[in-house]
C-alpha positions as CSV (number, residue, x, y, z in Angstrom):
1,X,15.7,0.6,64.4
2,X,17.4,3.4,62.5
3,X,21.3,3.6,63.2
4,X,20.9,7.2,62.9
5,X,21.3,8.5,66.6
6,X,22.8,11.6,66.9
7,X,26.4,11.9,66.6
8,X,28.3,13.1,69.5
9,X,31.8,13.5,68.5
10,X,34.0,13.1,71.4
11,X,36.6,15.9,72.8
12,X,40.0,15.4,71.2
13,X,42.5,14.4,73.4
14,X,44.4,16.9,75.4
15,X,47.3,17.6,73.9
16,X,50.3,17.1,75.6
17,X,52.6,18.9,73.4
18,X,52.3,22.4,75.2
19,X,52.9,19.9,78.6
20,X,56.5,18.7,77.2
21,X,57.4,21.5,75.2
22,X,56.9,23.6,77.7
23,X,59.9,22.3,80.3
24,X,61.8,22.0,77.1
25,X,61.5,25.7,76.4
26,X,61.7,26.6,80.2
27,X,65.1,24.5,80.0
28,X,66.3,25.8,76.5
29,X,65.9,29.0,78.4
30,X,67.6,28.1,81.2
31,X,70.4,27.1,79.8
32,X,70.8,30.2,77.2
33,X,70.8,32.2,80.6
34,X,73.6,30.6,82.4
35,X,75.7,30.3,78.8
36,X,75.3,34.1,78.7
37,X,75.8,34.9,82.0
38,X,78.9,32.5,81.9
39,X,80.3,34.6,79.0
40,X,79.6,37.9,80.2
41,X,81.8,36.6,83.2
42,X,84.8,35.2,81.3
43,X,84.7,38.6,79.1
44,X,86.0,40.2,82.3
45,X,88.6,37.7,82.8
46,X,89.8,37.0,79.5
47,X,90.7,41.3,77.9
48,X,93.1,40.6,75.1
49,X,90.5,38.6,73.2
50,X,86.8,39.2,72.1
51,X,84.7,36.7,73.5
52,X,82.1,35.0,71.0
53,X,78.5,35.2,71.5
54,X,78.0,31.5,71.6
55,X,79.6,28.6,74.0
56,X,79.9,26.6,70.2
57,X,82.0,29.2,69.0
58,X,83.6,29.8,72.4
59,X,84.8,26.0,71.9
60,X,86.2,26.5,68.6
61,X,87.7,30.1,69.2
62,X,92.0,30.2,69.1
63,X,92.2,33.2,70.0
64,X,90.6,32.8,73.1
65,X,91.3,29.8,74.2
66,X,95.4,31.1,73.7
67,X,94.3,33.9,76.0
68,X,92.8,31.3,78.6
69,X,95.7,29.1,78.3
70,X,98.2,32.2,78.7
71,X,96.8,33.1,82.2
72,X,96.4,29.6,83.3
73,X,100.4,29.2,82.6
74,X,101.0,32.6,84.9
75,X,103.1,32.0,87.8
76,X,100.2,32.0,90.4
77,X,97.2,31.0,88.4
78,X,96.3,27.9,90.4
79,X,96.0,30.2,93.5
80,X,92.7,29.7,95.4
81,X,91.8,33.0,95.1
82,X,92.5,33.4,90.8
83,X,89.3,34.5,89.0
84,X,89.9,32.2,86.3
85,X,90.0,29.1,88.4
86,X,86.7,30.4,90.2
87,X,85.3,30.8,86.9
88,X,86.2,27.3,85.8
89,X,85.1,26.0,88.9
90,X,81.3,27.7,88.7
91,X,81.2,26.9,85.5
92,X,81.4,23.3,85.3
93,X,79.6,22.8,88.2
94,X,76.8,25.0,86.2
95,X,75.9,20.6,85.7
96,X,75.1,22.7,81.7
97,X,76.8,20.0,78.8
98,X,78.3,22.8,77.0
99,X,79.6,24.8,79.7
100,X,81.1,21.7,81.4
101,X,82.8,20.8,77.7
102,X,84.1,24.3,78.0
103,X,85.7,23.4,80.7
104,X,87.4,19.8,79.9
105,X,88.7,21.4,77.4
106,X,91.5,22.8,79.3
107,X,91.6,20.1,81.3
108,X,95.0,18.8,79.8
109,X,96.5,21.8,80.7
110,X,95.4,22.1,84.3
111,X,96.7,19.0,84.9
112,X,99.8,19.3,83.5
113,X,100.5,22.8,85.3
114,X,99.1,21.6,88.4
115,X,101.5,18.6,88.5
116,X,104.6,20.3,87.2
117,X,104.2,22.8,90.5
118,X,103.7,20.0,93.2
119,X,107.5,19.7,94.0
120,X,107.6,23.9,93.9
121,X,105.3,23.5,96.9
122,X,103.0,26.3,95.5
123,X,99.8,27.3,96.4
124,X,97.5,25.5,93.8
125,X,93.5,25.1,95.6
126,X,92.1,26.5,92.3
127,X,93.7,23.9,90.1
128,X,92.3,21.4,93.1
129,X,89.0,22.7,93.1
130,X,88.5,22.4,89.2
131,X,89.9,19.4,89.5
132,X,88.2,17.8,92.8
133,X,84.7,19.2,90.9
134,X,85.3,17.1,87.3
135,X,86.4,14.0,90.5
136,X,83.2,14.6,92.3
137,X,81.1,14.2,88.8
138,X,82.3,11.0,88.0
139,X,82.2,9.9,91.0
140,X,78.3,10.4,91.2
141,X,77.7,9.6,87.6
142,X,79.1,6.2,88.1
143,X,77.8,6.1,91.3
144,X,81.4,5.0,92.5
145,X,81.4,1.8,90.7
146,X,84.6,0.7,88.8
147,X,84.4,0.4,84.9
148,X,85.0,-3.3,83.7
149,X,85.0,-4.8,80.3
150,X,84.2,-8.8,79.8
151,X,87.6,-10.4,78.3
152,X,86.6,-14.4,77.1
153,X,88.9,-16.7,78.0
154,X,90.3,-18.6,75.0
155,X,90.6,-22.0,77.2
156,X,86.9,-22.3,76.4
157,X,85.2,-23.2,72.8
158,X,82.9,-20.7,71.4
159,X,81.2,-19.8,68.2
160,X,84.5,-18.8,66.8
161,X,87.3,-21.0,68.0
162,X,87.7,-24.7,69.1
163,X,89.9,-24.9,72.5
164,X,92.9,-26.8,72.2
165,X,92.8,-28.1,75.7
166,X,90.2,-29.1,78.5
167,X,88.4,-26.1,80.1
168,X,89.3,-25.3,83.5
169,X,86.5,-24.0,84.7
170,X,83.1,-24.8,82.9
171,X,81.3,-22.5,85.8
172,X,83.2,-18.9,84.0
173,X,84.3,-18.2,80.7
174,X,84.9,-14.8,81.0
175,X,87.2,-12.6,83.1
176,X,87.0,-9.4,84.0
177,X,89.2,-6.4,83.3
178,X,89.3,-3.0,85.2
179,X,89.2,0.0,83.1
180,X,89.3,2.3,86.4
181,X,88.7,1.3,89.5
182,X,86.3,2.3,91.9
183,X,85.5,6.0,93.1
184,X,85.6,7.0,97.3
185,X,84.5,10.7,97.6
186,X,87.1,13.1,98.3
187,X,86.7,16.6,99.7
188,X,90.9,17.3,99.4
189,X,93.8,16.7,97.6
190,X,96.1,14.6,99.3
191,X,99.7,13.1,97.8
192,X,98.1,10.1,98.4
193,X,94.8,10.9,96.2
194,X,96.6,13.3,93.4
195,X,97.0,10.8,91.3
196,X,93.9,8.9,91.3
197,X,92.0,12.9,91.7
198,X,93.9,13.7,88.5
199,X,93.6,10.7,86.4
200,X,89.9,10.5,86.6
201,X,89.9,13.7,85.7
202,X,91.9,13.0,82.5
203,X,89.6,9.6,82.0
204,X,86.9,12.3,82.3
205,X,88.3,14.4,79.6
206,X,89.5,11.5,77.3
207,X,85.2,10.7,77.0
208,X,84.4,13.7,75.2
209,X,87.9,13.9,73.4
210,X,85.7,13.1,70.1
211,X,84.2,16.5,70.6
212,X,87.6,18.7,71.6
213,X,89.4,21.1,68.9
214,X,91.9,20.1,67.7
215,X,94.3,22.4,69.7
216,X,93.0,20.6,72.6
217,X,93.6,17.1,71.7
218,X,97.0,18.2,70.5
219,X,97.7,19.7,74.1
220,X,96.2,16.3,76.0
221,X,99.4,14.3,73.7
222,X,101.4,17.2,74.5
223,X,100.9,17.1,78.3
224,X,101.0,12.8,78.5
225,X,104.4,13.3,76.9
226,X,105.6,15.6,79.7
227,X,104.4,13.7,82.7
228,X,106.2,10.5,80.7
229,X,109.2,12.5,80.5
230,X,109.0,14.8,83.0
231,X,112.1,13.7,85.5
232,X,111.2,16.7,88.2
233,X,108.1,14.6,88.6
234,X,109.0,11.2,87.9
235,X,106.7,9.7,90.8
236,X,103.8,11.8,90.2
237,X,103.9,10.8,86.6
238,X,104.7,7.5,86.5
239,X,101.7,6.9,89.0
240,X,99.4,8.6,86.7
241,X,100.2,7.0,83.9
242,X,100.4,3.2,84.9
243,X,97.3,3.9,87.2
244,X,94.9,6.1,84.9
245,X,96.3,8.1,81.8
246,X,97.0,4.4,79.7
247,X,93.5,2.7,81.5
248,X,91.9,5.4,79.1
């Protein structure tokens, strides 16, 4: 029998590039949206400086990140009704990578403002909502779990070493360090919670430091240096550094 029956070429496959690049484009789109909308916003905040048309350039922009950084050092800028902390606020919580790096990068500066005005006694709920939103983040993204590293323990022989002694425990030979401990969700800032509230915020801000200006970075040593030596706040500090700022 001839091989010769007719040929029926099959259907190519549906593609599935139009059903992922779609989402893709509808979240590219998204995203461009909220940037924009987020700079239109901050353009009515920030006057003395000409906004960018990009969040990239936003990040790398002096001139208006000195603007930012001059109201947020105004007497009453941590105020619960201060645009700038609203905008802060609704902007990291936009959950948009570059609109939350916005953000952390004036994290440093928050922190250290909002701590040097805790003995004033002033009215700070926008520096606690910024800050309670970067808390509640890593709280979920970790889901509360602490962050450990594996330390061997040199009483046991490995690859790389003979012990010197007996083990003393065959059934471990690691032990276990906390980075930062565990996360419990907090709605308020308490005395009781500032520091812990603060730190993470700091440990959250030392994650992406790779990918702060260098202004920024320069602030964050700037701002450990004055809760260090900071004797106004000499509890606050000390708590925040033994506790979280040197975990990171």
């Amino acid at each position: 029998m001839s091989d010769s029956s007719p040929s029926h070429d099959s259907p190519p496959p549906p593609s599935i590039t139009g059903g992922v690049s779609e989402p893709t484009v509808a979240n590219e789109s998204d995203t461009n949206a909220k940037c924009q909308t987020a700079l239109q916003s901050l353009s009515s905040i920030v006057t003395t400086a000409t906004i960018p048309p990009t969040i990239s350039l936003l990040l790398e922009d002096n001139a208006v990140s000195a603007a930012i950084s001059s109201l947020l050092q105004v007497p009453d800028s941590g105020a619960g009704d201060n645009n700038l902390c609203r905008w802060l606020y609704d902007t990291f919580q936009s959950s948009e990578p570059p609109l939350q790096l916005l953000v952390l990068r004036f994290v440093p500066l928050i922190a250290g403002l909002y701590l040097s005005r805790v003995p004033l006694r002033q009215p700070q709920a926008g520096f606690e909502a910024v800050l309670l939103a970067l808390y509640a983040h890593e709280t979920t993204s970790r889901a509360g779990q602490a962050v450990t590293v594996n330390i061997p323990d040199l009483s046991h022989p490995s690859i790389y070493h003979e012990s010197k002694g007996p083990a003393k425990n065959n059934s471990t030979c690691l032990n276990i360090a906390v980075i930062s401990s565990t996360l419990d969700p907090h709605g308020t800032v308490r005395s009781t919670r500032r520091a812990r509230i603060v730190g993470v915020a700091l440990e959250l801000y030392y994650g992406k430091i790779s990918m702060m200006p260098r202004e920024s970075k320069l602030n964050f040593l700037l701002r450990l240096r004055e809760m260090a030596l900071d004797p106004k706040n000499q509890i606050d500090h000390t708590e925040i550094s033994s506790d979280n700022v040197l975990s990171v």
